[in-house]
C-alpha positions as CSV (number, residue, x, y, z in Angstrom):
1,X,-2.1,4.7,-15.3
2,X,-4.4,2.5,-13.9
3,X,-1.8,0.4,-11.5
4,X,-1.0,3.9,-9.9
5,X,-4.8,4.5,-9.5
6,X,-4.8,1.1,-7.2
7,X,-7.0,-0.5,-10.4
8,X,-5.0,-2.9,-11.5
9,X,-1.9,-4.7,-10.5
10,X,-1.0,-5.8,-14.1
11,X,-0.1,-4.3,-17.2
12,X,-2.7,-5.2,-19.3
13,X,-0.8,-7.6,-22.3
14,X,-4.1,-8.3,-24.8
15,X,-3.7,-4.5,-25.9
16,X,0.3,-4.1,-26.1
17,X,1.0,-7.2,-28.3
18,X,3.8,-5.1,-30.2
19,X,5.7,-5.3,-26.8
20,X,4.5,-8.1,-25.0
21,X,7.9,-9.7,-24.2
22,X,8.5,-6.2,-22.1
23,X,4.9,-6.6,-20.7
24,X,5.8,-10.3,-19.6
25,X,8.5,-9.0,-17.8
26,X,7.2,-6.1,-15.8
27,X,3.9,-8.2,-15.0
28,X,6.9,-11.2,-13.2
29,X,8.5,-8.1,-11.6
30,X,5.2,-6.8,-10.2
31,X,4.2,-10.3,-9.1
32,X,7.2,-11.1,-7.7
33,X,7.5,-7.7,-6.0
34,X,4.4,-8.7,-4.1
35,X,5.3,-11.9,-2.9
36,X,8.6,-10.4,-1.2
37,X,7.0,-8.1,0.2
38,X,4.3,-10.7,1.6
39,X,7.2,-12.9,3.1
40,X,8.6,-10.1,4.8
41,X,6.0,-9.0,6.1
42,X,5.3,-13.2,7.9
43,X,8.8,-13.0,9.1
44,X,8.5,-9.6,10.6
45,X,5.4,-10.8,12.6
46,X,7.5,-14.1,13.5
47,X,10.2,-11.7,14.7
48,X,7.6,-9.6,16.6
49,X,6.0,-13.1,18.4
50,X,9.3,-14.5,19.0
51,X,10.8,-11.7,20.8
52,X,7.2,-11.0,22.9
53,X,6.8,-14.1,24.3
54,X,9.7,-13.9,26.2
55,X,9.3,-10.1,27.3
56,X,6.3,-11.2,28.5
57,X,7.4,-14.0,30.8
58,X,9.9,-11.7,32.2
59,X,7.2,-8.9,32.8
60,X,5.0,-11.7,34.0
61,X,8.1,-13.0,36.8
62,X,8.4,-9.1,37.8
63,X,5.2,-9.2,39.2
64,X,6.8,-10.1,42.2
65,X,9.1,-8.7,43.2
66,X,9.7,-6.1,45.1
67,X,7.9,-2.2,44.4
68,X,11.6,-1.0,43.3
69,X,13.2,-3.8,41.0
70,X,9.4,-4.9,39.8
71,X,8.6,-1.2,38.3
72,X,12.3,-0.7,37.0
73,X,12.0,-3.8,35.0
74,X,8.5,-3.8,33.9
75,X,9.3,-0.2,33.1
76,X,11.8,-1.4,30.7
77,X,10.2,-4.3,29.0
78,X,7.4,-1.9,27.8
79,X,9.4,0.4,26.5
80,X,11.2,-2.6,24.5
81,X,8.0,-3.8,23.3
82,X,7.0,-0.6,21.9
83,X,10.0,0.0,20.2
84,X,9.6,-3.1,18.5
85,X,5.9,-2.3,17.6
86,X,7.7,0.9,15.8
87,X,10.3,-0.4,14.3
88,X,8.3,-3.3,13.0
89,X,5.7,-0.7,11.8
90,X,7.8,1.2,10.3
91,X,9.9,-1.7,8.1
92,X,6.8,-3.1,6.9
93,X,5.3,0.3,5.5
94,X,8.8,0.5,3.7
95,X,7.7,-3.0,1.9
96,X,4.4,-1.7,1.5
97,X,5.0,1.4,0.0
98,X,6.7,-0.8,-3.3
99,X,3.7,-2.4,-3.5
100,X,1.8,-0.9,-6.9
101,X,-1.7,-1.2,-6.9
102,X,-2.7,-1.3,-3.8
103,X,-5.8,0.5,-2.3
104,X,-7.9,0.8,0.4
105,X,-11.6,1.5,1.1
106,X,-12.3,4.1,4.3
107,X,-15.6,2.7,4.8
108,X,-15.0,-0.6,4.9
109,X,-11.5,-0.1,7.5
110,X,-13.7,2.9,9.6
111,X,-16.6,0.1,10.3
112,X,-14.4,-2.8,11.0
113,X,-12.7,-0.6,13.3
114,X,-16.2,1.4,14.8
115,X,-17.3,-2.4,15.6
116,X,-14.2,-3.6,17.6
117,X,-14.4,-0.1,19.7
118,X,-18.2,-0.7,20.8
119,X,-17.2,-3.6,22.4
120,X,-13.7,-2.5,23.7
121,X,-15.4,0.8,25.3
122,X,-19.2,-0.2,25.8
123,X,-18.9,0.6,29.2
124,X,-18.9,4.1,27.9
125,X,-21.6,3.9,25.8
126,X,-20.2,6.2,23.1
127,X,-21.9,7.5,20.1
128,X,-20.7,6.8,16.7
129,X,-21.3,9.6,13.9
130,X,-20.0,8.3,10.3
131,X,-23.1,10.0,8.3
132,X,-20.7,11.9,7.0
133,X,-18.0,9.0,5.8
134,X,-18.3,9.3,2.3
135,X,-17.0,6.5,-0.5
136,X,-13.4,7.3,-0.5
137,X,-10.7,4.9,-1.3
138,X,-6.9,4.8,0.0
139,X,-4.4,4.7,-2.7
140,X,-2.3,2.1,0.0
141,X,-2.3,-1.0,1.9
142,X,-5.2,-1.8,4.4
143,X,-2.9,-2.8,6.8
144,X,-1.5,0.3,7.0
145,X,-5.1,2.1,7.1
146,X,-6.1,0.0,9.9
147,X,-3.0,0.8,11.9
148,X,-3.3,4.8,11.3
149,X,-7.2,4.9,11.9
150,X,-6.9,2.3,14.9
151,X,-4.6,4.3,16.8
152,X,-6.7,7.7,16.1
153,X,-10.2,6.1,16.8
154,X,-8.8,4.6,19.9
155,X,-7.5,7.8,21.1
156,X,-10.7,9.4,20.7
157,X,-12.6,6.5,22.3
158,X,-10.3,7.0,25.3
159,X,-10.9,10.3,25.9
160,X,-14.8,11.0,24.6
161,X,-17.6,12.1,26.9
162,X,-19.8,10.7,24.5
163,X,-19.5,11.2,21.3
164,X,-16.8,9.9,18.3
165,X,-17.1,11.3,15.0
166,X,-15.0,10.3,11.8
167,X,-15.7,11.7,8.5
168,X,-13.0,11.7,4.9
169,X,-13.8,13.6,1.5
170,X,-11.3,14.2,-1.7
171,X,-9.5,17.2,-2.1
172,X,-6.9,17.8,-5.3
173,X,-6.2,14.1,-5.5
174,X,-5.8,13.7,-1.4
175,X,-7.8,11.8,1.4
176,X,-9.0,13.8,4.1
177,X,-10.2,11.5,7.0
178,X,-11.0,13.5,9.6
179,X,-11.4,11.4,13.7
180,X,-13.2,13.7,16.1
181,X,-14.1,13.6,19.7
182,X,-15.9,15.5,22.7
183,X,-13.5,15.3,25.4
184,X,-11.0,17.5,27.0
185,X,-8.9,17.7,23.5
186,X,-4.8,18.5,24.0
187,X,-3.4,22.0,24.1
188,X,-2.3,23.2,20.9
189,X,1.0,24.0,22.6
190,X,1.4,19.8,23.3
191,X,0.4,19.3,19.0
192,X,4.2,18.9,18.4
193,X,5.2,17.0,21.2
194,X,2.5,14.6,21.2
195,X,3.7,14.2,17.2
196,X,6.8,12.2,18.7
197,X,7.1,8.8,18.5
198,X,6.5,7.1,22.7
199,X,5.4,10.4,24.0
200,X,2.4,10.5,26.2
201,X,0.7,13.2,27.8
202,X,-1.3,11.1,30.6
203,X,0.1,8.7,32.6
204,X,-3.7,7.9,34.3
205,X,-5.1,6.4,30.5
206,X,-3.2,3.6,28.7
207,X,-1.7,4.8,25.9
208,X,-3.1,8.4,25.5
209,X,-1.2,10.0,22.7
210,X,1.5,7.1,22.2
211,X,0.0,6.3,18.8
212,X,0.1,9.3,17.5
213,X,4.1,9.2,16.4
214,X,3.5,6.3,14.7
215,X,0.5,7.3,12.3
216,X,2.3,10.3,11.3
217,X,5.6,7.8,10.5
218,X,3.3,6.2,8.4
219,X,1.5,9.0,6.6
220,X,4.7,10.5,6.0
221,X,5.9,7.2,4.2
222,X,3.0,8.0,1.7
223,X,3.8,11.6,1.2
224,X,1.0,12.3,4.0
225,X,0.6,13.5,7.0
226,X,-0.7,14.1,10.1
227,X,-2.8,17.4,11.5
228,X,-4.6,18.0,15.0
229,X,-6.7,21.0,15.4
230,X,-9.3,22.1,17.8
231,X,-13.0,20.3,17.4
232,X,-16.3,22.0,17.1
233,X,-17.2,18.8,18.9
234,X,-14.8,20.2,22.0
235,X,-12.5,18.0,21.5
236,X,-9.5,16.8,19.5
237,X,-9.5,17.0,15.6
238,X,-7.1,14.5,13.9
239,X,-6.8,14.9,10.4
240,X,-5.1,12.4,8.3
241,X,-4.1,13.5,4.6
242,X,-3.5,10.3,2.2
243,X,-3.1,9.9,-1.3
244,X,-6.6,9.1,-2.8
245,X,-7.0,6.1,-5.1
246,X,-9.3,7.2,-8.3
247,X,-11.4,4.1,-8.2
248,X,-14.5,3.0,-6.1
249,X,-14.9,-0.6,-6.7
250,X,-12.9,-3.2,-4.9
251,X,-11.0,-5.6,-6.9
């Protein structure tokens, strides 16, 4: 049907008058699906702010104290605050996921994202290939897309010589968005731990590998997942398999 394609969010009433009472319905159940989903979703992020603030105060007051008490406690405040970046990421992908109709464009989410990371890393004057990003649409929230493709696009950026490439096609009714990269790359041996949620396999970059736990949570919620393989670039190859919405124009 067309709401599971992502093309519509209603049941469309002018051509089902025999049963419009049950049409009326659904279409209040679907509407009102969305807006508890979007109200959740404001009071997770109030959660998130409220409970930052005051971490970072604390990590802020740690500053100085002494080498021994300072890194124990600023130790643990990060690790609080990512566990509420998970948990938080992971509750509102549940809401998400009840959310019919909802879709995605690659492009759009890829460029957004390509823009940010020029600025973020311009010191590195990376390269940017997407002449191979072809139309392809997520069958999903762009919230969730931006959080999945942030945390692999990053990850390249972090650890490319020079060059970042990201590239998606359709296969059997899936997305196949493919981040790329010509650094170092990570032993295959290292694929499945660096799969679990916090783990990190350099302490000397910021956050190398810490996201990847929490893009295959979320590709998982949408019967996805998450694949890293050897580059031709040299580098790391992230694959991300996601349902495909059959549509191309945004509504």
């Amino acid at each position: 049907s067309d709401i599971r394609a992502g093309k519509s969010t209603k049941l469309p009433d002018e051509e089902l008058e025999d049963v419009r009472p049950l049409v009326d319905e659904l279409n209040f159940l679907l509407d009102h699906n969305a807006v508890l989903v979007k109200r959740a979703r404001n009071q997770l992020g109030d959660l998130a702010h409220s409970v930052k603030n005051p971490l970072t105060v604390i990590t802020n007051e740690a500053r100085d104290l002494p080498p021994k008490q300072r890194n124990l406690i600023i130790g643990q405040t990060s690790e609080i605050s990512k566990n509420i970046d998970h948990y938080l990421s992971r509750a509102r992908t549940f809401g998400n996921e009840k959310v019919l109709g909802s879709r995605s464009s690659i492009r759009t989410v890829t460029d957004d994202l390509v823009y940010a990371m020029q600025r973020i890393y311009q010191e590195n004057e990376l390269e940017f290939d997407l002449s191979r990003l072809n139309s392809c649409w997520f069958k999903g929230e762009a919230q969730d897309l931006e959080e999945m493709m942030g945390n692999l696009i990053d990850n390249a950026c972090k650890w490319a010589k020079s060059q970042v490439r990201v590239t998606c096609g359709t296969t059997h009714g899936n997305l196949e968005v493919v981040v790329e990269d010509d650094g170092p790359g990570i032993p295959e041996a290292e694929f499945e731990n660096v799969m679990r949620r916090g783990h990190k396999l350099d302490g000397s970059i910021p956050g190398h590998g810490q996201g990847m736990g929490i893009v295959n949570d979320i590709a998982a919620l949408y019967s996805g997942a998450l694949e890293l393989g050897k580059s031709e670039l040299g580098g790391l190859k992230a694959t991300l398999i996601l349902p495909a919405a059959t549509t191309s124009e945004p509504t």
